[in-house]
C-alpha positions as a Markdown table, in Angstrom:
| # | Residue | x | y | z |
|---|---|---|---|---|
| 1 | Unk | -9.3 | -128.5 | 184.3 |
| 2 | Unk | -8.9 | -131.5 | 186.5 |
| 3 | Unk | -9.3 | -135.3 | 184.7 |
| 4 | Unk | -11.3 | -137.8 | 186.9 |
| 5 | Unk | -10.9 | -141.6 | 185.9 |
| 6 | Unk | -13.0 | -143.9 | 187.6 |
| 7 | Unk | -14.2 | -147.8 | 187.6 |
| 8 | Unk | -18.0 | -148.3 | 187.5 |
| 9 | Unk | -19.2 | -152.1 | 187.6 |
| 10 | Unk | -15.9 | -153.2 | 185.8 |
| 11 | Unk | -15.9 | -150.7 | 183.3 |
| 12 | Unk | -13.7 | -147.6 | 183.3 |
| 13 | Unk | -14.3 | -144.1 | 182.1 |
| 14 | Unk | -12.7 | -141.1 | 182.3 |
| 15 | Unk | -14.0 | -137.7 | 182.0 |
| 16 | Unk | -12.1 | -133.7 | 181.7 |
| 17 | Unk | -14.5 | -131.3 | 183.8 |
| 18 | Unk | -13.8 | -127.4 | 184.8 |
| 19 | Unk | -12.2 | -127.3 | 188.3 |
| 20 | Unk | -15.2 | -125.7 | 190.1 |
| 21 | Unk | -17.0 | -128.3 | 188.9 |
| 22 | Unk | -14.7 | -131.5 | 189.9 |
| 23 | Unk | -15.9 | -131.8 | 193.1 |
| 24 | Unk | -19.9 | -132.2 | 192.3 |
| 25 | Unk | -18.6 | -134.8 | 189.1 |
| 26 | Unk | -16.9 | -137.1 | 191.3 |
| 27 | Unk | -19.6 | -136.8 | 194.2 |
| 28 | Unk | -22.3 | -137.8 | 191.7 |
| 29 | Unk | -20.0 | -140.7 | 190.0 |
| 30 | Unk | -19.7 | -141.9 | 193.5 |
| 31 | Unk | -23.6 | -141.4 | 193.9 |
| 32 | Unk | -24.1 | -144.1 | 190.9 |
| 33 | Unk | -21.6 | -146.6 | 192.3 |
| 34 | Unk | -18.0 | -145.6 | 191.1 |
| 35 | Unk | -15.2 | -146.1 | 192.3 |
| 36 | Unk | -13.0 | -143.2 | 191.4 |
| 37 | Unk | -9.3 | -143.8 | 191.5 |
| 38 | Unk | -7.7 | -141.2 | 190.1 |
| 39 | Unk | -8.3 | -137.1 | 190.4 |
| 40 | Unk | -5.7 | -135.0 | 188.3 |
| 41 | Unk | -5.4 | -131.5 | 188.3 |
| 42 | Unk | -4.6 | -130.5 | 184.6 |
| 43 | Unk | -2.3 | -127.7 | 183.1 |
């Protein structure tokens, strides 16, 4: 699992995804405008 926290228009989020899937999630946050500051590979 790998936890992806990002900054979109001055709101954050954050979001737990699979870690074949990580990639594609941040590439489409960044698609819509995010800024993603922090990519954590989970236990």
């Amino acid at each position: 699992m790998v936890l992806i926290r990002w900054d979109r228009d001055g709101q954050r989020g954050e979001i737990t995804v699979p870690l074949q899937e990580a990639r594609a999630q941040r590439e489409q946050l960044e698609r819509q405008g995010a800024v993603v500051y922090w990519s954590e590979r989970l236990t």
